[in-house]
N, C-alpha and C positions, 0 to 999 in steps of 0.2 A: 373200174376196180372190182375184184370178185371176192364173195361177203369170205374166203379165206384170208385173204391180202388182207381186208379192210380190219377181222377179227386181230391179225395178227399189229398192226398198225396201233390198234386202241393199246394192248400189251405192252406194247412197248412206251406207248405213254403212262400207262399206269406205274409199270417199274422206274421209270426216271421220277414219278412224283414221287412214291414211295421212298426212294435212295434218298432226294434230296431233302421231305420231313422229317428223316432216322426217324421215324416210328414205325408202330405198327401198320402195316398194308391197312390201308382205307375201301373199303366194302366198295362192290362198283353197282351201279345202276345195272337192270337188264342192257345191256348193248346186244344183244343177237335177237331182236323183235323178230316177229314172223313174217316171211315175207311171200307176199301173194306166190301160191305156185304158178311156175310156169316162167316167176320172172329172176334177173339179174341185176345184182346190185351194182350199180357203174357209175363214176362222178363224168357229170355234163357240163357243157360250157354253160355261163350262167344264162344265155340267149334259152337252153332247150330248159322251160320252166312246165313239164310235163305230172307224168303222173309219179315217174322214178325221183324225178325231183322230190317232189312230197313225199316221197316214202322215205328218203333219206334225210330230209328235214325234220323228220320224228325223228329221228334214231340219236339217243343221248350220247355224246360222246365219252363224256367226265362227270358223275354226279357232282350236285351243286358243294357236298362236305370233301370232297377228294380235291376240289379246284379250290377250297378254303384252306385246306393245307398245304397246298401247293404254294398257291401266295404267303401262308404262315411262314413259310421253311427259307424261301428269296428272303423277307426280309430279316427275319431270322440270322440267317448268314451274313445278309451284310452289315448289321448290329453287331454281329461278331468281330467281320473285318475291322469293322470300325474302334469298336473297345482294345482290340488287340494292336491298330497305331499307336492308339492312346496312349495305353500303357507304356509299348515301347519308344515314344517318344518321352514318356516322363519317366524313365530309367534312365536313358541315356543322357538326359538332363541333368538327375541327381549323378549321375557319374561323372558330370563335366565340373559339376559343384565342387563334388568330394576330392576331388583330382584337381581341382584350381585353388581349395584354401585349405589342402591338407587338413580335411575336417576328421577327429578323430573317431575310430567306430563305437565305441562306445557311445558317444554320441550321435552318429547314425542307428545306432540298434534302436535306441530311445525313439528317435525321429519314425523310424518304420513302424513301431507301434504304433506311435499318434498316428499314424497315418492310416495302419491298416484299422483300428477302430472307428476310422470315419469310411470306412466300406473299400478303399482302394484296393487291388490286389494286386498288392508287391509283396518282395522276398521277405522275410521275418530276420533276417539279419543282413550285417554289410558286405560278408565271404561270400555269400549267395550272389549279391546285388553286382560288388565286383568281379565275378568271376575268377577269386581267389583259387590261385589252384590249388588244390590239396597235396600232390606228391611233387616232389624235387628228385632231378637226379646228382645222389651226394658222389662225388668222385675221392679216394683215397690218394691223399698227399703225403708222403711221409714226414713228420713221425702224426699229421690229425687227419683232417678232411675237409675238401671244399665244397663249395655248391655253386655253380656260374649260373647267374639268373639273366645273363645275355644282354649286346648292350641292342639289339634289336627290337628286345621282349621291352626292357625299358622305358625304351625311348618313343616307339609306337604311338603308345596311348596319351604322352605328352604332347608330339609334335603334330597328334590329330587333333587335341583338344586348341593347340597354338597356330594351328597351319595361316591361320591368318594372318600373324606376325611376321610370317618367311615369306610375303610375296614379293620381296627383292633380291632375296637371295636365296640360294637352295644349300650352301655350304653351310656346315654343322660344326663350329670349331669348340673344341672341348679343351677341357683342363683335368689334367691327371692326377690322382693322389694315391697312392700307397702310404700307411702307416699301419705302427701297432698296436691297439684298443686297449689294454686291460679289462676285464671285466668287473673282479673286485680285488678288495685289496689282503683278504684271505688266502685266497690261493693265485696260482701264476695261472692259470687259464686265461686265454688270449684271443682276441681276431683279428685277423689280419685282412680287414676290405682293400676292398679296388673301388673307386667313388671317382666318377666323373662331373661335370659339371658343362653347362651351354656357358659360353666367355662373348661370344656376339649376340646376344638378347637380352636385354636389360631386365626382362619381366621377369626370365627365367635364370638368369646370372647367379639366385641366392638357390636355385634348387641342385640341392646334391642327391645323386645320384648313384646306388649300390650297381654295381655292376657284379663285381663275386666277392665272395665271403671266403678265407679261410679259418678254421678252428683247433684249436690244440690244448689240452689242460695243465703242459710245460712250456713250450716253443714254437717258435716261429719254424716256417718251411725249410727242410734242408736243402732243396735245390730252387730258385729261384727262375730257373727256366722252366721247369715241370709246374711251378705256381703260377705263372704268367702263358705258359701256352695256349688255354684256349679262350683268353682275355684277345693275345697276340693275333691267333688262328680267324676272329671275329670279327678284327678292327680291319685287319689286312685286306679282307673282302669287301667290310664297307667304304673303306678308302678306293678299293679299284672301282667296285660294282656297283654302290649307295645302295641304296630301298625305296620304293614307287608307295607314296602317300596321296590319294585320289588324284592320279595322275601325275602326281606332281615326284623327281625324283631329287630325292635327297643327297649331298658323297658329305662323307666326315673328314676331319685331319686332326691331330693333337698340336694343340697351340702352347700347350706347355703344360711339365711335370712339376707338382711342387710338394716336395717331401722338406722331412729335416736330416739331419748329416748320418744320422742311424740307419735311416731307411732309406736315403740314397748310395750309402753306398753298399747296404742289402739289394738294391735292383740294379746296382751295375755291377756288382759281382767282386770287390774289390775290398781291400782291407779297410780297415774303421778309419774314422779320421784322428784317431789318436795314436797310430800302429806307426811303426818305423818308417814306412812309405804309405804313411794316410797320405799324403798330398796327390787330385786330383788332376791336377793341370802338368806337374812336372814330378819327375823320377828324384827330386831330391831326398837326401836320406835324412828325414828328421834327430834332432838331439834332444834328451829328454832336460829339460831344467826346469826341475817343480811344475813341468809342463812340458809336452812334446812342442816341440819346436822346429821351423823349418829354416836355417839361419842361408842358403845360398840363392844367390838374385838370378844367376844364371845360368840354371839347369838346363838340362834339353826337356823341353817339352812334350807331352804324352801325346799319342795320337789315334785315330780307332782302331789300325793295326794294330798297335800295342794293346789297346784293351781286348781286342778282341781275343790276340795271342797268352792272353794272363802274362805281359810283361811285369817285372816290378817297375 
């Protein structure tokens, strides 16, 4: 090896020590000692233990403080590595907590405190912690506005926190609800959710689920298709396509709707159940006596055609 190779070789060690302590470059030993004239610095097999031998056997490669940083910095790093499992495995722990007994944030903020005064370093509230997101995109409904929070977005971070409950089955059978919220009893301002629910998990059977919101300060949606589209647009894909949870793939189906007589007959598009032809099953013409009333036994019966076509 010729004393340029060999100059350039130590370089290149010293800049990997330097990178990997982020500090200051550490001062180096002489390395370029003088070398008898006449001769060439060269590595020998360990057999030729000569005079060239010895001269290279002085020549310091890494001062003794440059190789103390160097080792400072290795374990340095992997103290890092290490802290930063830590942590993320105790985030993801209080996220399985907060998300299994619906703990409230106010009472997670409280908990992060105690916690970060005893030196931990976690998020200083529970939007941080969850990765709440901050923007929604509100979509315009005539006559208010919606906001679809997805039933993908959802369902995700439940059926990860559960996946052990589904190892017999991958199907997701849900239960549907539309109705009308009031907010208070001052003004008519209203919402109108879409709330799903799991009906094959007993753990998970009491958890409801927002799927979309809509909002209004008089009324409910004028068009119930336009309010249901991309509830519709969502479901239709997870029925075909499902969604892959560590591997594992999921498909959905709806096992049933369950409204009351206002707001089913708001989702299938049809007159109220108190209207001349409220009645859902057959075309008969109701008679009003101190009550609509539907007095014939043997009407022709509706059918999806008919609903489809807005028969009476």
């Amino acid at each position: 090896m010729s004393k340029r190779n060999f100059d350039r070789h130590i370089q290149q060690q010293i800049q990997m020590a330097s990178s990997l302590t982020m500090v200051k470059k550490p001062k180096l030993c002489n390395i370029s000692p003088a070398i008898p004239k006449g001769k060439s610095l060269s590595i020998q097999s360990p057999s030729a233990v000569g005079e060239q031998a010895e001269d290279v056997a002085d020549i310091p490669l890494i001062c003794n403080m440059s190789y103390t940083h160097f080792t400072e910095s290795i374990n340095f790093l992997n103290k890092d590595d290490d802290n930063n499992y830590k942590k993320s495995k105790l985030v993801d722990s209080l996220k399985k907590i907060i998300s299994k007994y619906h703990v409230s944030h106010n009472f997670v903020n409280e908990l992060l405190l105690i916690l970060r005064e005893e030196g931990l370093d976690l998020p200083k509230n529970a939007r941080v912690l969850l990765n709440t997101p901050k923007h929604q995109s509100i979509i315009q409904i005539n006559p208010g506005s919606y906001i679809h929070l997805g039933i993908k977005t959802m369902m995700f971070p439940i059926l990860t926190t559960f996946i052990s409950d589904f190892c017999n089955t991958s199907i997701i059978k849900l239960s549907l609800n539309i109705d009308g919220l009031p907010i208070s009893k001052s003004s008519k301002a209203c919402f109108w959710p879409i709330l799903i629910s799991i009906i094959n998990n007993t753990k998970l059977s009491k958890l409801i689920i927002p799927i979309g919101i809509y909002h209004d300060k008089y009324k409910k949606p004028d068009c119930i298709s336009e309010f249901l589209n991309p509830f519709v647009t969502e479901m239709n894909d997870l029925i075909t396509n499902g969604f892959y949870i560590n591997k594992q793939k999921f498909t959905f189906e709806i096992s049933q709707i369950i409204c009351d007589a206002p707001a089913k007959a708001f989702i299938l598009n049809v007159k109220q159940f108190n209207a001349d032809h409220g009645c859902n099953s057959c075309i008969e013409e109701g008679t009003f006596l101190n009550r609509m009333t539907f007095l014939g036994m043997d009407s022709e019966l509706r059918t999806d055609k008919s609903f489809r076509e807005n028969l009476m």
